[in-house]
N, C-alpha and C positions, 0 to 999 in steps of 0.2 A: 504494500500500500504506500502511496506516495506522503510523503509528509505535505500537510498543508501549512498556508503561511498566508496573512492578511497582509494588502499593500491596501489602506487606508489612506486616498487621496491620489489617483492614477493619471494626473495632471502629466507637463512633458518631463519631470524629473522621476514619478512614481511609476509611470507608463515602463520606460526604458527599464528600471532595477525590474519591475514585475514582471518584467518577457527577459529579461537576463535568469531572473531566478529560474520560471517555467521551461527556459529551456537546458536548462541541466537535470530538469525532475521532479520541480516543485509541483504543486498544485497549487496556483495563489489565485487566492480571491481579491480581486480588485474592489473595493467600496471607492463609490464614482455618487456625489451629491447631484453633480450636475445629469440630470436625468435626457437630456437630449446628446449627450457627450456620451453617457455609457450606453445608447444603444448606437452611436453610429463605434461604439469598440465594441459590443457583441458581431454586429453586421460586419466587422473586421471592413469597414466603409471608409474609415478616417483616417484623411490623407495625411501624416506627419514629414516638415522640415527636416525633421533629426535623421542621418543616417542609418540604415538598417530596421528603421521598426516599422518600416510598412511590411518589407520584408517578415518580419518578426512574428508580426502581428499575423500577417496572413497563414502562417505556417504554425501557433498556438495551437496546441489543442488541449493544455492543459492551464488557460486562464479565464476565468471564470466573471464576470463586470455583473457586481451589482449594485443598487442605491441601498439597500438593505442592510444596514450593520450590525442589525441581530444576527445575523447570518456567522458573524463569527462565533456566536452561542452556538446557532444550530449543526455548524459544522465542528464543533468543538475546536476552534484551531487556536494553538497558545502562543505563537508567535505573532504579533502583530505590528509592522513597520507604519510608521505615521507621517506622510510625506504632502501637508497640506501647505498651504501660502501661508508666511508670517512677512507680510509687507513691514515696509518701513515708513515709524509713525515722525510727525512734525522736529519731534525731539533729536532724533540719530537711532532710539530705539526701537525694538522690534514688535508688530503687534500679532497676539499669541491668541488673537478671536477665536482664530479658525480650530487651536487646536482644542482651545476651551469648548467650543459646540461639542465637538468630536467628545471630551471627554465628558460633558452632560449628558448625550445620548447614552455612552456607556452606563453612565451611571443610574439611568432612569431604567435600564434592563435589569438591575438588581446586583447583588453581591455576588460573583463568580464564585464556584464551587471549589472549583482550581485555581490557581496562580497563574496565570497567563504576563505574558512577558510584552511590556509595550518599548521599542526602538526607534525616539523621536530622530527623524534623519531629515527635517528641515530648523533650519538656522535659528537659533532663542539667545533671550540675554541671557548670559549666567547668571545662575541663580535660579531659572525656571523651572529649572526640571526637580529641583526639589520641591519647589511650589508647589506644581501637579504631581508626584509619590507622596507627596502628605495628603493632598485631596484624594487621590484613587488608590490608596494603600490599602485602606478599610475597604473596598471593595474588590481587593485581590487581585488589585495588578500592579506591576513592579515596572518604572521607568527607567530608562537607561537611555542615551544620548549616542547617536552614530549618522555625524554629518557627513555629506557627500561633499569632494574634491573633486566637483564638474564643468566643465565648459558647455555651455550652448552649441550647435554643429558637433559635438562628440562624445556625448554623453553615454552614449552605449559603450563604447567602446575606452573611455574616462573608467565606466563603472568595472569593464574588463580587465583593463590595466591600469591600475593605481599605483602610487609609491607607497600611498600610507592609507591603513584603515583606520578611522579612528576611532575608537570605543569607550564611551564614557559608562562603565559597568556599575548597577546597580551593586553587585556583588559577584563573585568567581566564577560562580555554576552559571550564571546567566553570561556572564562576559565569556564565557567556553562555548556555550550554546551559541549565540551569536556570531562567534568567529566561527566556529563548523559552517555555520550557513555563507558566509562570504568562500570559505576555503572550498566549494563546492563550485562558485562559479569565478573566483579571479583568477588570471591567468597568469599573473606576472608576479615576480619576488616581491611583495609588501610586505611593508612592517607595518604588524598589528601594535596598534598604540595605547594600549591600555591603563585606563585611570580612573578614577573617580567623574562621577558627571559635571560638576561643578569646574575642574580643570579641564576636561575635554571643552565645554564650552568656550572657556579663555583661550584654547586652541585653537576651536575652527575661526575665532577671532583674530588671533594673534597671526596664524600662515596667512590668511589673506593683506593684513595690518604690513608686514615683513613686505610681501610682493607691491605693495604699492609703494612702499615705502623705497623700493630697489627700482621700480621706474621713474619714479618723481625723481631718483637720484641722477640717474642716467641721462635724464632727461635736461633737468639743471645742469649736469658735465656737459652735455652736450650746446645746451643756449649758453655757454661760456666760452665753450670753444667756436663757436658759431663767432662770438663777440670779439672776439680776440685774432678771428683768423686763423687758428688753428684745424685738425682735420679731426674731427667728430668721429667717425667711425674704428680710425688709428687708434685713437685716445679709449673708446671705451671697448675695443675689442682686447688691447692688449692690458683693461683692467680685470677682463671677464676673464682670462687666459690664469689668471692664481687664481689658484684652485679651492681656497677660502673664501673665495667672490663668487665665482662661478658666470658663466654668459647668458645665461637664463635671463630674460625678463631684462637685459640690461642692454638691451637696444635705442638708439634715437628715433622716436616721433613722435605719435599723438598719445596726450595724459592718458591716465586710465581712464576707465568707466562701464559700462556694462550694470549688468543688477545685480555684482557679488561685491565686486572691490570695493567701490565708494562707500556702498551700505556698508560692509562688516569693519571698515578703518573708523568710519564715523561711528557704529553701534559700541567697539572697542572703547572710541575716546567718550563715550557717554558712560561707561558702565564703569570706566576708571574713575570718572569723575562722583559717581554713584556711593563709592567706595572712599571716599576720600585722597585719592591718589592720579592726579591729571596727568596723565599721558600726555605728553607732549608732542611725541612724535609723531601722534596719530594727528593733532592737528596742525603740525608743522607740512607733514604731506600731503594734506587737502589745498595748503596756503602754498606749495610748491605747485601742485598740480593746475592751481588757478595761475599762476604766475606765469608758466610754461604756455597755456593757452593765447597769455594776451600779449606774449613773446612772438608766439604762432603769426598770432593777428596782427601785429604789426611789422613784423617780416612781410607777412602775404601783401600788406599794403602798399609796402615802400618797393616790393622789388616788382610789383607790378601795375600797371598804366588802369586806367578805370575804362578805357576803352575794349582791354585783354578779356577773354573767356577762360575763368578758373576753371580748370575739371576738377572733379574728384570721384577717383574711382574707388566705389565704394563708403561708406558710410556706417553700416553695421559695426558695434562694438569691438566685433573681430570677425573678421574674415571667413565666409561661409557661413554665417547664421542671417537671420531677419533682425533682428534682436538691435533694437536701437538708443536703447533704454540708457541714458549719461552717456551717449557716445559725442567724442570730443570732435569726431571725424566732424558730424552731426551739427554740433555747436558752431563750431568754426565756419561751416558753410554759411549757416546762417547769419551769424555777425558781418561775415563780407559781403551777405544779398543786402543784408540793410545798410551798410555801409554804399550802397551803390553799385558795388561790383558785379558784373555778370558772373554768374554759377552754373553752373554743369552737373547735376550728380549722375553718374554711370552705372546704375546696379540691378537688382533683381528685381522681378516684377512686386512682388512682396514686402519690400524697404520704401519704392517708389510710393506705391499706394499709400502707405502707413504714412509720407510724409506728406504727399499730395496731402491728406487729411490735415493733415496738423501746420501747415505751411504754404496756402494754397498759393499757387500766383507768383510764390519767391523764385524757382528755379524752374530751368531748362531741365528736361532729362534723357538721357539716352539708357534704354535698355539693354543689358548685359547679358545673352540667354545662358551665358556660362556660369550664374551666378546665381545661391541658393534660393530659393522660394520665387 
């Protein structure tokens, strides 16, 4: 009999983990709120951006979509991964609505008979997850924290081959149990990272905190060398070459952005603050990565004629997704259409649209059929 396993929220990050899982053996039940979304994933109809899960999807036959989350009573399954939105509220912090719904429902089902195992694997402040095991403790489930180390365009394959898993364990027998089920379908040498949930929290904050931290660098070396005359790429390839630095991430262009980095630096520098202890550095590389932009912007202005046609190819946060969300590519264009400059953007039919929406009238576009969505 196949072990079952609850994926609780089959959104584009829940989706991919829950057809990674099914297809090494699992049986996982999808609980899907959005009730026009999990039938077009029973009708396996629903066309995904992400690499491999239409594939995936269409070739399932052990994932199961329902709106029903009693279903994990009826099915008896003690494993439950919780992979719902926790947007980012006014503050820097994270809002934890969705998982709180999710655990009322639970809780209105009654006091589990058994200990079932809950694996929050989307993003919370520290501190949360102890919040929610003192509320759902009494009712026989145990919280443990296990974020994803994802990119947008390769998330299947991210969940495939990881450096590090990170496991914030209730306790031993659960942090074993947990890791079995990852060691089931990764593929690649990871280090399981095992801790308490409160430190894994500071974790999935701190690696994101660290990588921004190392482009705002690269980025500042680079608008210095830029100023000075020197050659940007010389400079920061043979910083990247010691082997305590490393050339990850330590390239010259556009700041960060996307919907992981800005969020988890600023969530970082709020929950230090929280704490009594201001992290500096996390706002010192938001004030770099602003700085680096309007370096951008007045380069583009000075070294080009208001007559010229800016291109840009591409726009999405990174390369091969839709995903436009704090993208600086994005920003930038926009400051030079209202600036007066003619703009160009060059990209997928799916980026286009989403800014026609949001930008009507600013830009020219030219379509890129080589380019995702």
């Amino acid at each position: 009999m196949k072990q079952k396993i609850a994926v609780v929220g089959v959104g584009k990050l829940g989706l991919c983990f829950a057809l990674n899982l099914e297809m090494v053996g699992f049986e996982v039940w999808g609980v899907e709120a959005n009730h026009d979304y999990a039938i077009q994933l029973r009708r396996k109809d629903f066309d995904s951006d992400e690499p491999q899960v239409n594939e995936m999807l269409l070739a399932s036959s052990s994932l199961i979509i329902s709106d029903d989350i009693s279903r994990i009573f009826q099915e008896d399954i003690v494993d439950i991964f919780l992979m719902v939105a926790t947007p980012s509220l006014p503050d820097g912090g994270y809002d934890h609505s969705q998982i709180e719904r999710v655990a009322d429902r639970l809780m209105a089902l009654g006091k589990s008979e058994k200990s079932r195992h809950i694996y929050i694997g989307c993003t919370t402040m520290p501190g949360y997850c102890a919040q929610l095991a003192k509320k759902l403790g009494e009712f026989g489930y145990t919280i443990s924290y296990n974020p994803e180390f994802i990119a947008q365009g390769s998330i299947v394959r991210d969940q495939q081959f990881p450096d590090q898993v990170l496991i914030g364990e209730c306790n031993e027998e659960v942090g074993d149990r947990l890791q079995a089920i990852y060691q089931a379908f990764v593929k690649s040498e990871a280090v399981y990272c095992r801790m308490d949930p409160l430190s894994a929290e500071i974790t999935k904050l701190a690696t994101n905190c660290f990588l921004t931290t190392k482009i705002s660098f690269a980025n500042s070396i680079g608008d210095l060398a830029k100023t000075a005359g020197a050659d940007v790429n010389s400079i920061l390839k043979a910083v990247g070459s010691d082997s305590r630095i490393g050339g990850k991430y330590l390239g010259y262009g556009f700041g960060f952005g996307g919907p992981c980095f800005p969020r988890d630096n600023r969530a970082l520098g709020k929950y230090a603050e929280s704490v009594g202890y201001p992290l500096r550095i996390s706002n010192a590389t938001d004030q770099v990565n602003e700085e680096h932009f309007q370096f951008q912007l007045k380069n583009y202005l000075e070294s080009s004629s208001s007559s010229e046609i800016i291109v840009f190819e591409g726009v999405a946060y990174k390369q091969g997704t839709t995903q436009i969300t704090e993208s600086q590519q994005l920003r930038l264009a926009v400051a030079l259409a209202k600036e007066g400059r003619k703009v160009t953007i060059k990209d997928s039919v799916g980026v286009i649209d989403q800014i026609r929406q949001l930008h009507p009238g600013l830009f020219q576009f030219e379509t890129d059929l080589s380019a995702v969505g």
